[in-house]
C-alpha positions as CSV (number, residue, x, y, z in Angstrom):
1,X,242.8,26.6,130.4
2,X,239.6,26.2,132.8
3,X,239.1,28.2,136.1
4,X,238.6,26.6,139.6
5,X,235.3,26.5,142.2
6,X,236.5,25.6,145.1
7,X,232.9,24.3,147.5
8,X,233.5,25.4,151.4
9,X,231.1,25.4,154.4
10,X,230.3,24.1,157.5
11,X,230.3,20.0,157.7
12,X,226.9,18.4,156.5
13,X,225.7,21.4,154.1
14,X,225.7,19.4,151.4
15,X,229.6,20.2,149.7
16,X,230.3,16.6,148.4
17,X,226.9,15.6,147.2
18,X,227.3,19.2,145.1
19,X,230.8,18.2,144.2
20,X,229.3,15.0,142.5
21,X,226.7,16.6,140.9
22,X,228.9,19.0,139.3
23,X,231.4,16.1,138.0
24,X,228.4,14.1,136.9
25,X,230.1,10.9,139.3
26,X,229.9,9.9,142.9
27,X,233.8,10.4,143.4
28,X,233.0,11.7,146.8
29,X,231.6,9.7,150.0
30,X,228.5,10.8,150.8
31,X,227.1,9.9,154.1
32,X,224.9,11.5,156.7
33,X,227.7,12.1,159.7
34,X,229.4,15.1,159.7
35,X,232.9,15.7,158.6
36,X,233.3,12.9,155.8
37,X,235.4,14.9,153.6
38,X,238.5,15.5,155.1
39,X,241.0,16.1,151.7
40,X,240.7,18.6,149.3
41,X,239.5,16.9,145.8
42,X,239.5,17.9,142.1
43,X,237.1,16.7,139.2
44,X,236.7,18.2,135.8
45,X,232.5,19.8,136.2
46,X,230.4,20.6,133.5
47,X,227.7,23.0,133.7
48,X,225.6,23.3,130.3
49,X,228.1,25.1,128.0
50,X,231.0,25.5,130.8
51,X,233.6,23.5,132.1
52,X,235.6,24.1,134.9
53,X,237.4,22.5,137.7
54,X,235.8,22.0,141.3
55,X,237.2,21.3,144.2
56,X,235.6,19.3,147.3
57,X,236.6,20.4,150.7
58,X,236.3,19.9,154.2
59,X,234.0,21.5,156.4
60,X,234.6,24.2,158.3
61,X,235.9,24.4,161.9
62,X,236.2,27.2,164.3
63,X,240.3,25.6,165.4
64,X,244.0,27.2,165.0
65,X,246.1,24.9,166.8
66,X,247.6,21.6,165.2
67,X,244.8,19.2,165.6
68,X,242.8,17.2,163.3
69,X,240.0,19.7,162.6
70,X,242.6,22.7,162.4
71,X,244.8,20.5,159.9
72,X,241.6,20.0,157.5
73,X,240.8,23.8,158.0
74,X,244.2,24.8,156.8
75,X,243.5,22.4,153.8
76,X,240.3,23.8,153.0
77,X,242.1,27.5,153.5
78,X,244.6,26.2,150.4
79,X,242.0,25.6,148.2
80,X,240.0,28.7,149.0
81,X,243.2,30.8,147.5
82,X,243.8,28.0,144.2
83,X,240.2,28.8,143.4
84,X,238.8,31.5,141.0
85,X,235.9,31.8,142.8
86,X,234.1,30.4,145.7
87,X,231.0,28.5,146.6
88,X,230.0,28.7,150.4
89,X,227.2,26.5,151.1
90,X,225.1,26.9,154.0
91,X,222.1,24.5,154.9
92,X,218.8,26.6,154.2
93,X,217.1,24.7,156.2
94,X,218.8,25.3,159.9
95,X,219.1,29.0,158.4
96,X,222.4,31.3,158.9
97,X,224.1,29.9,162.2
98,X,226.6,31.6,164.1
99,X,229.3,29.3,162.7
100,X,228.3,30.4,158.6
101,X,228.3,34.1,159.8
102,X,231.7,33.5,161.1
103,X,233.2,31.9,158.0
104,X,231.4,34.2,155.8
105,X,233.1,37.2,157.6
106,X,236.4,35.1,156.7
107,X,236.0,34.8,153.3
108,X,234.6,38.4,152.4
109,X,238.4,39.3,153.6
110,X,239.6,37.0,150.7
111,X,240.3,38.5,147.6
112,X,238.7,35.5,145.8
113,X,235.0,35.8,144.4
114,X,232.5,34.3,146.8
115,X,229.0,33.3,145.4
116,X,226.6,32.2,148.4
117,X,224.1,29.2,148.1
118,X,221.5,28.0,150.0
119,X,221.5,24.7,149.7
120,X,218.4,22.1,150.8
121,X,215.8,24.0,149.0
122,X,214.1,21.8,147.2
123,X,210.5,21.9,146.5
124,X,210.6,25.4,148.7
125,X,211.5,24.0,151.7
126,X,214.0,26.1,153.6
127,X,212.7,29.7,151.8
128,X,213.3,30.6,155.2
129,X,216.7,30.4,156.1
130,X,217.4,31.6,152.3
131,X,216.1,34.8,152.9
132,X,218.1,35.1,156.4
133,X,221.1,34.3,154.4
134,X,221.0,37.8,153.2
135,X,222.9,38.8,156.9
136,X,225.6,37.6,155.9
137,X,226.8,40.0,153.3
138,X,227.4,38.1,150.4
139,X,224.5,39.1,148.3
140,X,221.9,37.5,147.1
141,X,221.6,33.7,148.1
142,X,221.2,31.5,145.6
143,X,218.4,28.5,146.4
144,X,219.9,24.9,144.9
145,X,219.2,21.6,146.3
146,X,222.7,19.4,145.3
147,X,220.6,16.1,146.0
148,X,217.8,16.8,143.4
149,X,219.6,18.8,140.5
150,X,217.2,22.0,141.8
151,X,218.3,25.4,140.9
152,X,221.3,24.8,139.0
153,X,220.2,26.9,135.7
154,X,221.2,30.2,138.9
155,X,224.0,28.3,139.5
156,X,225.5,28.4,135.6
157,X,224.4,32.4,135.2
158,X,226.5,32.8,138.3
159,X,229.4,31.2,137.2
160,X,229.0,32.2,133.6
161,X,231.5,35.4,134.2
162,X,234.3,33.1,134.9
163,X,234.0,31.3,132.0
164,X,234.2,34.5,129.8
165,X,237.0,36.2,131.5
166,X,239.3,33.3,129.9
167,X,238.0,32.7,127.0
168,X,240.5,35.5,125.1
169,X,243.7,33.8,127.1
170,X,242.1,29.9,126.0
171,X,242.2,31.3,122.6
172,X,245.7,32.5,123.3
173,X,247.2,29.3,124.5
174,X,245.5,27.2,121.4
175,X,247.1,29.3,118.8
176,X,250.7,28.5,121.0
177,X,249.4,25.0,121.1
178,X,248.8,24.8,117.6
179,X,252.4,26.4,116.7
180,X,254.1,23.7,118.5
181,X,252.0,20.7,116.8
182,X,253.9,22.1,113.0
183,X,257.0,22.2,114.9
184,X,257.2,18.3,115.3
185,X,259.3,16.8,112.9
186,X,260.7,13.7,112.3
187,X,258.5,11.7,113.5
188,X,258.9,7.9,112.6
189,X,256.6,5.4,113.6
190,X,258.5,2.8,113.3
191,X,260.5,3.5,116.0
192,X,260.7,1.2,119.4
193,X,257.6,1.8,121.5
194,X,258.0,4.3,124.3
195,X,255.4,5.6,126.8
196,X,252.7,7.9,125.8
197,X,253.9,11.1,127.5
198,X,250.7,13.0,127.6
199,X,248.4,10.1,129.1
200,X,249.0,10.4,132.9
201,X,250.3,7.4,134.3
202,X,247.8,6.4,137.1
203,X,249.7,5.5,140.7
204,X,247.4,4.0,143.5
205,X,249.4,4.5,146.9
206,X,247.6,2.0,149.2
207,X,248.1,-0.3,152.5
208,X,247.0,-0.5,155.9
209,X,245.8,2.8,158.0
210,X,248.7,4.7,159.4
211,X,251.7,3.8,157.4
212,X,252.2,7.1,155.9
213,X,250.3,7.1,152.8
214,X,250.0,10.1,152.6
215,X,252.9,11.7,153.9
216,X,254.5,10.0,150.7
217,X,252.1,11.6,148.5
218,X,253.0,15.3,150.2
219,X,257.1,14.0,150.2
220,X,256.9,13.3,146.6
221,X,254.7,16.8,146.0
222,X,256.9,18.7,147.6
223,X,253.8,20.2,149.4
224,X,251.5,19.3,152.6
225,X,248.3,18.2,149.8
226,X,247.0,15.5,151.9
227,X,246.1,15.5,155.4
228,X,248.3,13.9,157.9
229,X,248.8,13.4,161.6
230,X,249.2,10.6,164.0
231,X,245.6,9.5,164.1
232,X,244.9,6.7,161.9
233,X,242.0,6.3,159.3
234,X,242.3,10.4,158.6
235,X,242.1,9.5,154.8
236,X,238.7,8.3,154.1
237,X,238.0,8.7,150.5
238,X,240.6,7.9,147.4
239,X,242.6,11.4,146.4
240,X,243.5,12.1,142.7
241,X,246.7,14.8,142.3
242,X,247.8,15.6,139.3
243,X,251.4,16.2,139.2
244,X,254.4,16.5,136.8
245,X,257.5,14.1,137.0
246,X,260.4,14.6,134.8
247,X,257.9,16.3,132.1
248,X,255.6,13.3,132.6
249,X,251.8,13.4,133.5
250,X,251.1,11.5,136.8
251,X,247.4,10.9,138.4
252,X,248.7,10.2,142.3
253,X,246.0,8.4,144.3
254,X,245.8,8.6,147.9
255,X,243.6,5.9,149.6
256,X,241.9,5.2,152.8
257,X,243.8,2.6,155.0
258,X,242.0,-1.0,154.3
259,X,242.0,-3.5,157.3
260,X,241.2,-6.7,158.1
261,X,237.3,-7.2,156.6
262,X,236.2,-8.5,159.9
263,X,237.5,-5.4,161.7
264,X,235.5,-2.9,159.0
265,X,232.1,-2.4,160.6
266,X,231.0,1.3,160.0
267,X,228.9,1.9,156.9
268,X,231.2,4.9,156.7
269,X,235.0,2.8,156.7
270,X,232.8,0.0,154.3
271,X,232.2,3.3,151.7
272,X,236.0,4.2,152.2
273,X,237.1,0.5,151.5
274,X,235.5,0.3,148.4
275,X,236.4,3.9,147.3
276,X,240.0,2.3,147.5
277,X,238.6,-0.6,145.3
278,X,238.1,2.0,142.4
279,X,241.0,3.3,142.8
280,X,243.3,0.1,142.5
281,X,241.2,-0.8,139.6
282,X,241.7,2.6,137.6
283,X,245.7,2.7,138.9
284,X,248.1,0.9,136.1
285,X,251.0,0.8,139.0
286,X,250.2,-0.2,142.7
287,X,252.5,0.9,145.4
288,X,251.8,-1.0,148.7
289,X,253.3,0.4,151.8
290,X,254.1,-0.9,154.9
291,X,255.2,0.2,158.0
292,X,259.1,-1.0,159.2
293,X,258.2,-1.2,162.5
294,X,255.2,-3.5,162.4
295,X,255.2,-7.1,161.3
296,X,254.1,-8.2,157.8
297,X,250.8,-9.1,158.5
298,X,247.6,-10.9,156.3
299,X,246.3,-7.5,155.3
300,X,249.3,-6.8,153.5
301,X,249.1,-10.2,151.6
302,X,245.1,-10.0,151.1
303,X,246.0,-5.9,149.5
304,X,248.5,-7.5,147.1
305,X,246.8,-10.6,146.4
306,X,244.3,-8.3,144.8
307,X,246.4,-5.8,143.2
308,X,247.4,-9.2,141.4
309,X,243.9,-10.5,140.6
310,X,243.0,-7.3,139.3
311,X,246.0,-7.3,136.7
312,X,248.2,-4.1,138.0
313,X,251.6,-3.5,138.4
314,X,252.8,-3.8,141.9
315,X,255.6,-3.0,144.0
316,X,256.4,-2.5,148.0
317,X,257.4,0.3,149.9
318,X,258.6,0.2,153.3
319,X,258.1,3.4,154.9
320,X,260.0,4.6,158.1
321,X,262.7,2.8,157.6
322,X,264.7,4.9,159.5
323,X,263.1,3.3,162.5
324,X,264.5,-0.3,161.7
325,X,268.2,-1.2,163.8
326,X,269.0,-3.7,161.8
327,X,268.1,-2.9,158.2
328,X,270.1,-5.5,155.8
329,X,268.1,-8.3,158.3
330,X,264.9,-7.2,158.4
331,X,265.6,-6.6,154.4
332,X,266.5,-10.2,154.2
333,X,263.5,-11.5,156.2
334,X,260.6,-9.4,154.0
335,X,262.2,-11.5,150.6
336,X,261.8,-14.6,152.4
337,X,258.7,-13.6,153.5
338,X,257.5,-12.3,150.1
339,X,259.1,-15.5,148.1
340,X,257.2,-18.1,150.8
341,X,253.9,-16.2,150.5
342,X,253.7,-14.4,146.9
343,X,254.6,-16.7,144.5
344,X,251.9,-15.8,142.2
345,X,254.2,-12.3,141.8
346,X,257.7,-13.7,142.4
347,X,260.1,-10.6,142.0
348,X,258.4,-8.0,143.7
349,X,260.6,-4.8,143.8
350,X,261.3,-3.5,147.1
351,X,262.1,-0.1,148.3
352,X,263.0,0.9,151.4
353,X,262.3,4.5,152.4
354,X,261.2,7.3,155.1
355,X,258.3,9.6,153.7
356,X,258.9,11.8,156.7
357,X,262.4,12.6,156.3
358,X,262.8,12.1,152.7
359,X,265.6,9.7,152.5
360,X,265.2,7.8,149.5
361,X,261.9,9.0,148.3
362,X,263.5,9.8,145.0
363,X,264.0,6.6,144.1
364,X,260.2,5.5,144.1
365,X,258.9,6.8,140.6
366,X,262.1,5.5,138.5
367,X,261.2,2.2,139.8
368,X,257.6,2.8,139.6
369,X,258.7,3.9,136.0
370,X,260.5,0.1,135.4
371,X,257.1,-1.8,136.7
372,X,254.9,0.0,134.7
373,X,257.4,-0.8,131.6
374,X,257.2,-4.3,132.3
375,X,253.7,-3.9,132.9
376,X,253.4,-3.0,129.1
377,X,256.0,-5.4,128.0
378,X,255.4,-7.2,124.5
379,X,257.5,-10.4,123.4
380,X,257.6,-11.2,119.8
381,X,256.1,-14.9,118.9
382,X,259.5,-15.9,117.4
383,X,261.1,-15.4,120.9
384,X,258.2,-17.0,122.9
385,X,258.1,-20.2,120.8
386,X,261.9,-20.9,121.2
387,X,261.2,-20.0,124.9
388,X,258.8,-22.7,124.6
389,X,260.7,-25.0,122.9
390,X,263.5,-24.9,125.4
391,X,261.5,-25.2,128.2
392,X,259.4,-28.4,127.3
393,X,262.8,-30.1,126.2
394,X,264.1,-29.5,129.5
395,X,260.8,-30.3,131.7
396,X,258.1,-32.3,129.7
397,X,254.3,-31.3,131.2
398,X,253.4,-34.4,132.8
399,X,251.1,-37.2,130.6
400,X,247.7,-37.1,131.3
401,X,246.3,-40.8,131.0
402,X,249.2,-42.5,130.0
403,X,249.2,-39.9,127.0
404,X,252.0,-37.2,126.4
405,X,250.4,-33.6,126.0
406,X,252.4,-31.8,122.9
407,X,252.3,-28.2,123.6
408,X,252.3,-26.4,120.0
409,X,253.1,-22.9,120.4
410,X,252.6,-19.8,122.1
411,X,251.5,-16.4,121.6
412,X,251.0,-13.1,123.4
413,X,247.7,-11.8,122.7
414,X,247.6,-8.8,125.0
415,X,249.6,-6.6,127.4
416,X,248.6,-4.2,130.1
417,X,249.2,-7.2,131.8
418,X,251.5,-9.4,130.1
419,X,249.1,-12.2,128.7
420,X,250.1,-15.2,127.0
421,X,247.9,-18.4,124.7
422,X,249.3,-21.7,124.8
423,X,247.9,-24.1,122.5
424,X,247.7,-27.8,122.2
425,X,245.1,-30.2,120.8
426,X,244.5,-30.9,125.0
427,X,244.7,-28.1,126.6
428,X,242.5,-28.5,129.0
429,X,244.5,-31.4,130.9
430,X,247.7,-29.3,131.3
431,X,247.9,-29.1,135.3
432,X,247.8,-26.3,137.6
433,X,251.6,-26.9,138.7
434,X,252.5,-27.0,135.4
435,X,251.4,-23.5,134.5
436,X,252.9,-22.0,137.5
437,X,256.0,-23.9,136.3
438,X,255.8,-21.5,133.0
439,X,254.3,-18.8,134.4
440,X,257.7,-18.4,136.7
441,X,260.2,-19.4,133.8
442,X,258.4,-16.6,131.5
443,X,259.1,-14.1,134.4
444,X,262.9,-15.1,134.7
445,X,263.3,-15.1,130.8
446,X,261.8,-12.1,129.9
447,X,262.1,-9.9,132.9
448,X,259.1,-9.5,134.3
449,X,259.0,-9.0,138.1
450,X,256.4,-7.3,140.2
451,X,253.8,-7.7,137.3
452,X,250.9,-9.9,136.7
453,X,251.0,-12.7,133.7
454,X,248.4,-14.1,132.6
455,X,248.3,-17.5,130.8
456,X,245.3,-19.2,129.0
457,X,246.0,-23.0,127.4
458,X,243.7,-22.4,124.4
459,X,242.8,-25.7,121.9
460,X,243.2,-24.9,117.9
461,X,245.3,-25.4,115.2
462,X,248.8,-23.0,114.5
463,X,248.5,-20.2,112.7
464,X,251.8,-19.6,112.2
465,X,252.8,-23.2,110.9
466,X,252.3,-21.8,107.2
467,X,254.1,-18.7,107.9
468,X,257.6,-17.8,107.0
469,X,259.3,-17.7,110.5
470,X,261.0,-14.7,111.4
471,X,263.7,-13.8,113.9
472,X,263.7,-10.6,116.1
């Protein structure tokens, strides 16, 4: 059990660069123009002795109707009640502006905590607007500069009452916890390999801007977590939600759309492009969506093509389906498409959906489920080597100068992805074609769509040639 800071102010105050202080990372995108954050984001903080949750938010705006800046405010008003207690940050160098007076008035109506800091203060600059900070009501202002780690020894004696009002209910839920480890019994591990339940499984949700990204992510929550609207590009920075599916940990990602390279100019997009980088790099399963009413386009192939180079599970989603008139053609024509201009990942699974209404959304994480399975898949050698006896008999690799190449055996020596060793005396002459020829016959054999397999042709002698052979 932890408690929850949630970091709120007007835009450019310095939230985000506090939020990575606290969490000891740059998770957030930090840049110099106003109104970067527009999610609310979570990271485990440490603080000394103390740990808690923070949450990043996004600034401030004086709006109630349903446009951008109200949408964010409503978002930053949902994390306000979550929170234990509340950071508002004001910039002690432009002093207390109208706008901080307003919010401040706000949030001393809330029942949660609020803790005021002046932010900017390093080496005394802005002593100021620190001591006109005492206007607004809050009490004392505490003087912190995020940037330079300055003033964070107030910051922990502030937030050290938290901590202690939960230590009696931590100790609490560890004496439950520790109940329920000496109930387990039975426990054989021999047994078939199944998923590790308590590690979340990590789910990047990525594609182009605009093709409901994150009206999937608030679909599947059950909840309006992300930011939405018609405006494209309103998701700038990659989103990790924890959730719970069918008693199983999941770490949701919600990214910034990524187009075409020559179209990214702003230093701002370039920061959001490569926050969705990370993210496809930490995921183990990739969902890619499209939009049903746009054509497949190079973007879409470039986004997979690296979901593929970087080893992760991958499968498509084709969001407002509902839109399409003729569904079982345009069905037809992305497998075509797919099979003609993916045939590193022949097999990717497909699924057809409208994050808006909800048809079919409950289908995504029992397939995301199957990939990342397969994406863990192990093969016994015994199985492999008749695999690979079976098909060399049936298509020789080709002789390289006017020699025959004898290919020994095979191995898997990894998963996570699947990764397989060949060996032969010359394995460095097998050709390209040839390993896509195995690389698509171990797919169909073993059932192994939508995932990455790697295959290395390694020289050496066979291990298992004095070893008693066994069958599955």
């Amino acid at each position: 059990m932890t408690f929850k800071v949630a970091i709120v102010g007007r835009p450019n105050v310095g939230k985000s660069t506090l939020f990575n202080r606290l969490v000891g990372k740059r998770l957030a995108l930090v840049d110099d123009t106003p109104g970067v954050t527009r999610d609310r984001r979570e990271g485990d903080a440490r603080l000394g002795d103390i740990e808690f949750t923070v949450i990043d938010t996004a600034g401030l705006e004086e709006a109630t109707d349903d446009s951008l800046e109200a949408r964010m405010r409503r978002q930053t008003d949902r994390a306000v009640d979550e929170a234990d207690v509340c950071l508002l940050l004001i910039d002690a160098r432009a002093g207390a502006t109208p706008l901080d007076k307003r919010f401040s008035q706000i949030l001393r109506k809330s029942p949660t905590p609020v803790i005021l800091v002046a932010n900017k203060c390093e080496g005394g600059a802005g002593e100021a607007g620190r001591m006109e900070a005492h206007e607004l009501g809050l009490g004392e202002p505490l003087a912190l500069s995020a940037e330079h780690g300055e003033g964070l020894a107030g910051l922990y004696n502030a937030l050290r009452p938290f901590a202690d009002s939960i230590s009696a209910a931590e100790a609490e839920q560890a004496v439950e916890d520790a109940l329920a480890n000496d109930l387990e019994e039975g426990f054989d591990p021999d047994t078939p390999y199944e998923p590790d339940l308590e590690a979340p499984l990590r789910i990047a949700v990525v594609g182009r801007p605009n093709v409901g990204k994150s009206t999937l992510i608030n679909q599947l929550l059950g909840e309006d977590r992300m930011l939405t609207g018609p405006e494209a590009g309103i998701t700038r920075d990659s989103i990790g939600v924890e959730w719970n599916w069918r008693s199983r940990r999941i770490k949701l990602f919600d990214t910034a759309g990524m187009r075409r390279r020559a179209r990214v100019t702003a230093k701002l997009e370039r920061l959001s492009v490569a926050d969705t980088l990370r993210a496809v790099r930490f995921a183990e399963v990739v969902a890619i969506v499209l939009d049903a009413t746009m054509p497949f386009e190079r973007q879409d192939l470039h986004i997979a093509d690296l979901v593929e180079q970087e080893g992760r599970g991958l499968m498509l989603v084709v969001n407002k389906w509902d839109l399409v008139e003729d569904p079982q053609e345009k069905l037809r024509e992305l497998r075509e498409e797919l099979e003609r201009l993916l045939p590193q990942i022949r097999g990717v699974p497909i699924l057809t959906l409208s994050a808006l209404t909800g048809r079919s959304v409950d289908k995504l994480m029992p397939e995301i489920e199957k990939v990342h399975t397969r994406w863990n898949a192990r093969v016994s050698t015994a199985r492999l080597n008749r695999w690979l006896e079976d098909t060399t008999s049936r298509h020789m690799p080709p002789a390289a100068k006017g020699r025959p190449i004898n290919l020994k055996y095979i191995s898997q020596v990894k998963s996570r992805p699947p990764t397989f060793a060949v060996f032969s005396s010359r394995a460095d002459e097998v050709p390209t074609s040839y390993k896509r020829y195995m690389v698509n016959t171990l797919r169909e054999a073993f059932d192994l769509p939508g995932v990455p397999i790697r295959l290395h042709m390694r020289k050496g002698k066979n291990p298992y040639a004095q070893k008693k052979r066994r069958n599955d």
